[in-house]
MIDOSE-1310 file (N, C-alpha, C; in nm, 2 decimals, decimal comma, always signed):
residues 185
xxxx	+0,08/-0,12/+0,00/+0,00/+0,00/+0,00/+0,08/+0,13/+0,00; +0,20/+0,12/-0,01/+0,33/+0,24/+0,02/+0,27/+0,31/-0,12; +0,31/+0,43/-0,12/+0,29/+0,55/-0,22/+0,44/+0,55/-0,28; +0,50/+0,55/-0,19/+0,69/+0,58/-0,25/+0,73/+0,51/-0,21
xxxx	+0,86/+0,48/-0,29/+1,00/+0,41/-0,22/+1,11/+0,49/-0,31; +1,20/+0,47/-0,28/+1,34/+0,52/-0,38/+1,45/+0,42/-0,36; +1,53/+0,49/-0,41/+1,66/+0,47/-0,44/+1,78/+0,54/-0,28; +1,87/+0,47/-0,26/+1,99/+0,53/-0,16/+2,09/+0,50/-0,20
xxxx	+2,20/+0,60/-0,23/+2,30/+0,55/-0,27/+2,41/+0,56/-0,13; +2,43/+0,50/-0,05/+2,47/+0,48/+0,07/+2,64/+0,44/+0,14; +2,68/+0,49/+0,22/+2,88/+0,41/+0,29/+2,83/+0,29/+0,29; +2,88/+0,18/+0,29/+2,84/+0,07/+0,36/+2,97/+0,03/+0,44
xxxx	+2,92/-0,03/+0,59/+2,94/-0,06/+0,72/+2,90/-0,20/+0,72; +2,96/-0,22/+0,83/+2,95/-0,38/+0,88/+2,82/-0,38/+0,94; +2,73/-0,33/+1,02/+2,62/-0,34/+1,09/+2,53/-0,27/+0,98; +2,40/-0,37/+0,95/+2,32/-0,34/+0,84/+2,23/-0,22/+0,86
xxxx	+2,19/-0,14/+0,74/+2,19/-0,03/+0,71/+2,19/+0,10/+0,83; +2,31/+0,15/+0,83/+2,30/+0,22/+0,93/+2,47/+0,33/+0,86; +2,54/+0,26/+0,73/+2,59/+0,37/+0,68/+2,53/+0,51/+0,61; +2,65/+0,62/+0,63/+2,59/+0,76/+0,59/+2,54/+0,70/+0,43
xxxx	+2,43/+0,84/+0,40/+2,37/+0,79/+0,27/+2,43/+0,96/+0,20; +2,46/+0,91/+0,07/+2,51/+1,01/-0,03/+2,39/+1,05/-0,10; +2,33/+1,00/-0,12/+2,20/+1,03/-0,21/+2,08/+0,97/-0,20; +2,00/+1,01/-0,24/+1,87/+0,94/-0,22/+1,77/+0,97/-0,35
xxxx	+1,71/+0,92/-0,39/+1,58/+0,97/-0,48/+1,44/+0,88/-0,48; +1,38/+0,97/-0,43/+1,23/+0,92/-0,44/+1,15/+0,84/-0,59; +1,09/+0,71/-0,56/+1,03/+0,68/-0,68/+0,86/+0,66/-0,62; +0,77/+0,72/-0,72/+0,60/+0,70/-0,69/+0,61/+0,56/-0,75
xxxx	+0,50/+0,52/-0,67/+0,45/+0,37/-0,66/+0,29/+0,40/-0,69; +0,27/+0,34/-0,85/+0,19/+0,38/-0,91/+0,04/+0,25/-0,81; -0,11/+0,36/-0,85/-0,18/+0,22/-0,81/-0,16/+0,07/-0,88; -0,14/+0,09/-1,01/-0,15/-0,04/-1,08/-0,03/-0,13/-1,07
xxxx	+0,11/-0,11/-1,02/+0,21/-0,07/-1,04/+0,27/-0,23/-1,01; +0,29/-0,36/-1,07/+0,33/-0,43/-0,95/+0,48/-0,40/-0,93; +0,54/-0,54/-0,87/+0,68/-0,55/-0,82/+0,81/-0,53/-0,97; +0,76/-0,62/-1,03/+0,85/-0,61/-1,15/+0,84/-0,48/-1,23
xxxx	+0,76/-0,42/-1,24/+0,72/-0,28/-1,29/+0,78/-0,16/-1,23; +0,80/-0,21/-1,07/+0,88/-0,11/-1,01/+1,01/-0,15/-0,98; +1,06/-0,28/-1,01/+1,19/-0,28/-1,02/+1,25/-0,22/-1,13; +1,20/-0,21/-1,25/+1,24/-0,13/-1,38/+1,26/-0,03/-1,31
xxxx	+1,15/+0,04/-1,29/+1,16/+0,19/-1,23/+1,26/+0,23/-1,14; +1,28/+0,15/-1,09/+1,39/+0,23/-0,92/+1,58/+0,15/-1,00; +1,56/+0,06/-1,18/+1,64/+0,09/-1,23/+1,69/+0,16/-1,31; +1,61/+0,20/-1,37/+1,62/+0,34/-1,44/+1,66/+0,45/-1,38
xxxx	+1,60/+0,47/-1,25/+1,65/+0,60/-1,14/+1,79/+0,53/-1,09; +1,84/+0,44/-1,06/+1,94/+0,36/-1,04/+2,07/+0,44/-1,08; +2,01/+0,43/-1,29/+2,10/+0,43/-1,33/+2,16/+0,55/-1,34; +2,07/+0,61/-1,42/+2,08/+0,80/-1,41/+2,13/+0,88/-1,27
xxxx	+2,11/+0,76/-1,19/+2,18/+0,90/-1,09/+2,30/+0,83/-1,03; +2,34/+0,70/-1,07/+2,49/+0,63/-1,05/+2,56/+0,72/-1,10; +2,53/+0,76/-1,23/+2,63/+0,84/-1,33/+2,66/+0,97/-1,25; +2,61/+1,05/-1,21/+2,58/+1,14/-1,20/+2,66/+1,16/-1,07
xxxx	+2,63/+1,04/-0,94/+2,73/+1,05/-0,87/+2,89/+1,00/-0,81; +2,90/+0,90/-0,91/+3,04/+0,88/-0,99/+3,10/+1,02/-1,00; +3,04/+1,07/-1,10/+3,10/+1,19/-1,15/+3,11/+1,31/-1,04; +3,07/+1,30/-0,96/+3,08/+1,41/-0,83/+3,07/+1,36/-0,69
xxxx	+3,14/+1,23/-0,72/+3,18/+1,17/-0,56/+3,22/+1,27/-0,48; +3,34/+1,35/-0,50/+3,39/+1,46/-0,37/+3,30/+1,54/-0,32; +3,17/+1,57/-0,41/+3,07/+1,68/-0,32/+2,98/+1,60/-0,27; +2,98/+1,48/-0,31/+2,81/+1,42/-0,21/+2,92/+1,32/-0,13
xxxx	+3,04/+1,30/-0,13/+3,08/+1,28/+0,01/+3,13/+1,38/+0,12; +3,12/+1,51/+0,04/+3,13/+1,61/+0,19/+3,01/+1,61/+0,25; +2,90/+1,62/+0,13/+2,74/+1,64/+0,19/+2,65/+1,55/+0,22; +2,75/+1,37/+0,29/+2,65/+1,28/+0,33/+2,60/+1,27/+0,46
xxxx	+2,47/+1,22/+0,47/+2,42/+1,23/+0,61/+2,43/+1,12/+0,66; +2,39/+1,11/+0,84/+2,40/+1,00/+0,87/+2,24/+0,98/+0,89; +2,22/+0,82/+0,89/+2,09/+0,78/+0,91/+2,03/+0,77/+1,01; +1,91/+0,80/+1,01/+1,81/+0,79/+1,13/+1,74/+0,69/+1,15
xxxx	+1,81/+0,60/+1,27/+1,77/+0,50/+1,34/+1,63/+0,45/+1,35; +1,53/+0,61/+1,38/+1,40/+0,59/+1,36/+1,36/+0,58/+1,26; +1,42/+0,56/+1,12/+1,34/+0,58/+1,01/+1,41/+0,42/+0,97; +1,49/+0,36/+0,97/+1,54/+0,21/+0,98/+1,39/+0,16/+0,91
xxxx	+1,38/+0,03/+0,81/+1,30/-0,04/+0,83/+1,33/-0,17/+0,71; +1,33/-0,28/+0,81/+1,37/-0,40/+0,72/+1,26/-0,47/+0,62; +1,28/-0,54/+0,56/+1,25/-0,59/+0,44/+1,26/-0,76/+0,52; +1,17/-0,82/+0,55/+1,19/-0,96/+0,62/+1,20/-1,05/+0,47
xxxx	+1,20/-1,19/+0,44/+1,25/-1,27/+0,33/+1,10/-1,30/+0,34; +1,04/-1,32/+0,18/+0,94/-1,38/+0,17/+0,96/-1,54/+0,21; +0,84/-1,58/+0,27/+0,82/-1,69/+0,32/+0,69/-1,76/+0,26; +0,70/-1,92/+0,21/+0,59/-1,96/+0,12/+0,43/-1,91/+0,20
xxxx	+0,43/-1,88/+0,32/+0,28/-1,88/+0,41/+0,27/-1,71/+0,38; +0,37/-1,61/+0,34/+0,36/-1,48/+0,29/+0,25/-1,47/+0,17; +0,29/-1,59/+0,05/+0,27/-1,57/-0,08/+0,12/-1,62/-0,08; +0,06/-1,70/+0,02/-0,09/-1,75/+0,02/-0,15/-1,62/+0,03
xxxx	-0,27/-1,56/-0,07/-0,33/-1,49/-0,05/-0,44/-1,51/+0,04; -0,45/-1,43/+0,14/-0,50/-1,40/+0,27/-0,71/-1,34/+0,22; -0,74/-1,43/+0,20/-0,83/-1,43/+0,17/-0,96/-1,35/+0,31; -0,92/-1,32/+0,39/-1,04/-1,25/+0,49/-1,00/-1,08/+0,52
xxxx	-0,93/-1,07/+0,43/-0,88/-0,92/+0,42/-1,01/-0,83/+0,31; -0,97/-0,67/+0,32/-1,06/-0,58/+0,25/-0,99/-0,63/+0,13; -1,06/-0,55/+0,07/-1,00/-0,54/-0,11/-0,89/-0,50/-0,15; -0,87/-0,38/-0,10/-0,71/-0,33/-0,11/-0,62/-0,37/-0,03
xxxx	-0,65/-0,46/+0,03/-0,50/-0,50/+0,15/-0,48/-0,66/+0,03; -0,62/-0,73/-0,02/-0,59/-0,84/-0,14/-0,50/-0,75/-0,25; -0,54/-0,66/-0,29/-0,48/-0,61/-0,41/-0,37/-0,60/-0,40; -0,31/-0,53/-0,28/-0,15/-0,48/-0,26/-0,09/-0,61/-0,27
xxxx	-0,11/-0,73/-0,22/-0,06/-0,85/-0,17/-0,05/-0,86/-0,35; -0,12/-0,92/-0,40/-0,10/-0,96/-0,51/-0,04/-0,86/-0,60; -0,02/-0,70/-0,63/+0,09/-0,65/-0,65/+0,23/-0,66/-0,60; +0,21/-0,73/-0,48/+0,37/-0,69/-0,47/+0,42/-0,80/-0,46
xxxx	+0,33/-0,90/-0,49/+0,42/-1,04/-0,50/+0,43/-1,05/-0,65; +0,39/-1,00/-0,80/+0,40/-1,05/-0,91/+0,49/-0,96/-0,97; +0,53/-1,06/-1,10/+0,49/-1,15/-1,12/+0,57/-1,27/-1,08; +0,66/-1,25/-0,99/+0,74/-1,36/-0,92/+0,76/-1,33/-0,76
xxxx	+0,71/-1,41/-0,67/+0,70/-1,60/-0,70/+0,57/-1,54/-0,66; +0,43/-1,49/-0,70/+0,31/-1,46/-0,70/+0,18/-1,50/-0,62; +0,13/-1,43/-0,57/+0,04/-1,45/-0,48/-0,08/-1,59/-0,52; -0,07/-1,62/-0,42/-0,21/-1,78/-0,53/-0,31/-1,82/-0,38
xxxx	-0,39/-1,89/-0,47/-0,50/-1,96/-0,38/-0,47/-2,07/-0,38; -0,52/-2,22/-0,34/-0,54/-2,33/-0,36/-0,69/-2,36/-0,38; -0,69/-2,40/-0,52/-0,84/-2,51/-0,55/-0,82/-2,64/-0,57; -0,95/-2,70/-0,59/-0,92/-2,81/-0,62/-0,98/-2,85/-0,78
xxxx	-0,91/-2,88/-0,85/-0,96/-2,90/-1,01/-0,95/-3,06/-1,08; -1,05/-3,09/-1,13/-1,00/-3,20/-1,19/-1,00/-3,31/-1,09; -1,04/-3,32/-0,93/-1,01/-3,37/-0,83/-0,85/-3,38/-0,76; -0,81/-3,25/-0,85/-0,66/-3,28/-0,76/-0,64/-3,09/-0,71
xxxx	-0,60/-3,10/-0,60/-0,55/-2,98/-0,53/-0,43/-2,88/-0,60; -0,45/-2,79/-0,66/-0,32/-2,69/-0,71/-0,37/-2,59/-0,68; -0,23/-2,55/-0,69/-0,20/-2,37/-0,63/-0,21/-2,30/-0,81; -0,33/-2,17/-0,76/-0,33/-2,06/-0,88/-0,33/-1,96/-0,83
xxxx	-0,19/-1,89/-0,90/-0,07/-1,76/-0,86/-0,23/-1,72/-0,94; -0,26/-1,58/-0,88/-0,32/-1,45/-0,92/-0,24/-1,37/-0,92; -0,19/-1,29/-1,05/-0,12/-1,25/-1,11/-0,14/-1,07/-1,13; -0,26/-1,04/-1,15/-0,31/-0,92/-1,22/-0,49/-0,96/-1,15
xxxx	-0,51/-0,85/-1,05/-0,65/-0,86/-1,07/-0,70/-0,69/-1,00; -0,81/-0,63/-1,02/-0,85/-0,52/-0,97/-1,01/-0,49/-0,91; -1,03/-0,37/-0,86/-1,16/-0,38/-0,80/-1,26/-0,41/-0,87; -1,37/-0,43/-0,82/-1,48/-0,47/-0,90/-1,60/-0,37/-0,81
xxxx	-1,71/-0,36/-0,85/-1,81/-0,28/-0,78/-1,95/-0,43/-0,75; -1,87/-0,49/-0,73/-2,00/-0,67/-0,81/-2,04/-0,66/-0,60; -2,16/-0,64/-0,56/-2,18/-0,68/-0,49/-2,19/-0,80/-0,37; -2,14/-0,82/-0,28/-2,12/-0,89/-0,20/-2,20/-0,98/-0,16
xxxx	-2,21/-1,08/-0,18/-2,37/-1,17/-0,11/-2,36/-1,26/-0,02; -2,26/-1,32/+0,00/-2,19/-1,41/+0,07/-2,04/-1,43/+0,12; -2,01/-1,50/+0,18/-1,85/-1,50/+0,24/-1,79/-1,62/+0,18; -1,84/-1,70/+0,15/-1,79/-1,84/+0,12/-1,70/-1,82/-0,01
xxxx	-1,57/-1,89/+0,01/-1,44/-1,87/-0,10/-1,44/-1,90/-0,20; -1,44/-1,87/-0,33/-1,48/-1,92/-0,44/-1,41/-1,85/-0,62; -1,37/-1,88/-0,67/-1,37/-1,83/-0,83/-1,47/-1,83/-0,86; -1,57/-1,74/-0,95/-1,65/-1,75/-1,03/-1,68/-1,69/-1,14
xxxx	-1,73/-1,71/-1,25/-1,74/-1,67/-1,36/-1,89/-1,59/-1,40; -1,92/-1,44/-1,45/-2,01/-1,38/-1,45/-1,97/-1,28/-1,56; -2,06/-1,35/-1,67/-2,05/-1,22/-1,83/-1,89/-1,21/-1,88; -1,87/-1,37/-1,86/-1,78/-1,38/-1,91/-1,64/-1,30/-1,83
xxxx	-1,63/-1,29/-1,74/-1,53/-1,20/-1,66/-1,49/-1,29/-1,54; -1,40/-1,31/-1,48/-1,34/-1,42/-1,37/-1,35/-1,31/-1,21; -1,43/-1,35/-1,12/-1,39/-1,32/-1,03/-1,38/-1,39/-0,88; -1,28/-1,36/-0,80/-1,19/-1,41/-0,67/-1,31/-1,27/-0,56
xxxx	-1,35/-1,42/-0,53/-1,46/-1,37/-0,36/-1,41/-1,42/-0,29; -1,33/-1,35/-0,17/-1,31/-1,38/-0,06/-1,39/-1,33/+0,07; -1,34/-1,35/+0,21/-1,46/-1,31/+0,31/-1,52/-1,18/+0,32; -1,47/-1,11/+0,24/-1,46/-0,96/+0,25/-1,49/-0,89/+0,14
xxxx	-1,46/-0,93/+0,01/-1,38/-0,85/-0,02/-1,45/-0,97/-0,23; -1,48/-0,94/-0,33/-1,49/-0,95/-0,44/-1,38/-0,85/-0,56; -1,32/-0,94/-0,60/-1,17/-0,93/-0,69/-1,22/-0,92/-0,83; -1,22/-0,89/-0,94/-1,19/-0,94/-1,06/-1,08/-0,99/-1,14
xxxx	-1,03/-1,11/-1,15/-0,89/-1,13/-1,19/-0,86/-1,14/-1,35; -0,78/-1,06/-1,38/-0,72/-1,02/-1,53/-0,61/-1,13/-1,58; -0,51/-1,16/-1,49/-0,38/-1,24/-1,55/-0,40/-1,38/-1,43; -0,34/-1,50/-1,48/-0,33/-1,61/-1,34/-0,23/-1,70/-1,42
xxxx	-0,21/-1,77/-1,33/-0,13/-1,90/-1,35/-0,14/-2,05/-1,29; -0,19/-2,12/-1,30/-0,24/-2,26/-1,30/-0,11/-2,32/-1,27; -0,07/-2,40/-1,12/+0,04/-2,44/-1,10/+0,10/-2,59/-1,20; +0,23/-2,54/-1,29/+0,24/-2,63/-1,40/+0,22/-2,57/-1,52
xxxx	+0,13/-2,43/-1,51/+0,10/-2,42/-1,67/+0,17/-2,26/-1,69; +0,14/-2,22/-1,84/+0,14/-2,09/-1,84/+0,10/-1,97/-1,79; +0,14/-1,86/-1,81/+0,02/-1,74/-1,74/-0,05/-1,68/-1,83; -0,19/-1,72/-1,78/-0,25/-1,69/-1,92/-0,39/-1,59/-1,88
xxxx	-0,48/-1,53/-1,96/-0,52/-1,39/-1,93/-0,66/-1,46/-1,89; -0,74/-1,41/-1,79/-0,83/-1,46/-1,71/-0,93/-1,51/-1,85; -0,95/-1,46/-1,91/-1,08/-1,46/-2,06/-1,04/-1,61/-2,06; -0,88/-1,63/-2,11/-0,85/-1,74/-2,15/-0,88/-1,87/-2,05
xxxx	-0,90/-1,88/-1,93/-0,92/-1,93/-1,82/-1,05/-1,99/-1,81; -1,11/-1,87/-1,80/-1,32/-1,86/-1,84/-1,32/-1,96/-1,95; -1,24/-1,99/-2,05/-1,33/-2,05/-2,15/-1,31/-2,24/-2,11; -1,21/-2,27/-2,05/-1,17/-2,43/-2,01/-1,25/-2,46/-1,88
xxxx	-1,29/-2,36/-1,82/-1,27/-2,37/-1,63/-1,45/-2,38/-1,62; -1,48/-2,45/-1,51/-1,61/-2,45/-1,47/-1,65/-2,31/-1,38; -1,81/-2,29/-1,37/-1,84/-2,19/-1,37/-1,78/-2,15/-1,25; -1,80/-2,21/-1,15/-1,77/-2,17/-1,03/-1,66/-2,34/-0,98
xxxx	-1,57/-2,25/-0,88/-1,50/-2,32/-0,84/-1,44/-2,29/-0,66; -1,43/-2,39/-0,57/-1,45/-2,36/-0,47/-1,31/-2,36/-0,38; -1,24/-2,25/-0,32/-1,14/-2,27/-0,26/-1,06/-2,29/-0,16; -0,97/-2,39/-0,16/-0,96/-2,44/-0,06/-0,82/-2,34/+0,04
x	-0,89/-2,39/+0,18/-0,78/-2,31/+0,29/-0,72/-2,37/+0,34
């Protein structure tokens, strides 16, 4: 749900991040925006302003600061029980999750299809205004459009991935998949 993140170009020290920083630049973190979309981004700013401080090391090392302890914040390692989409959440706490996990290693559900149990990464999905009628977990298909109802919260999903297959765009999904399908926790 962050609005920004950037770039720091930083000393580095033995004790984790707590060297002076030379530089910094802010990058907007768009709504639609996932993970791999803003890794381009904070490469591109990367790059442009490596150059820039190469070239004028002596003045952004007289003018680096030291870091504030209070503003410190780690990044813990994704863990497979992170990537399970958290299905009793609002809509936008589902959305963020599934942006910032795609499109690797991607937020998913477990169904059961065909009588056997697989994981399907949700890839790309956004709000919907489809009314809520029930809590029970489920995919379902309506006017031709794929949508993820969780306890809370009604998804419409755009991109997915079927564990074992390609990623392929929800339309394409709708047309193999039964109408409704029920999700397991």
């Amino acid at each position: 749900g962050d609005r920004e993140t950037g770039v720091s170009f930083m000393e580095m020290v033995l004790q984790m991040d707590a060297g002076d920083v030379f530089l910094q630049e802010k990058v907007r973190i768009t709504p639609d925006m996932d993970s791999l979309e803003l890794e381009k981004e904070l490469l591109v700013v990367s790059k442009k302003r490596l150059q820039e401080f190469i070239s004028n090391f002596d003045e952004y090392d007289q003018r680096k600061m030291a870091q504030n302890e209070q503003e410190v914040t780690y990044a813990p390692k994704i863990l497979s029980e992170d990537m399970k989409l958290d299905m009793s959440q609002d809509k936008q706490v589902m959305l963020n999750q599934i942006r910032a996990l795609a499109p690797q290693p991607g937020a998913y559900i477990q169904i059961e299809l065909a009588g056997k149990i697989k994981r399907l990464k949700i890839l790309k999905a956004e709000s919907t205004s489809l009314p809520q009628k029930e809590t029970r977990l489920k995919l379902f298909q309506k006017h031709g459009f794929l949508y993820l109802q969780g306890e809370c919260a009604i998804l419409k999903v755009n991109e997915l991935q079927l564990e074992g297959k390609k990623v392929i765009s929800a339309e394409d999904f709708v047309r193999g998949a039964p109408n409704e399908i029920s999700i397991l926790d």
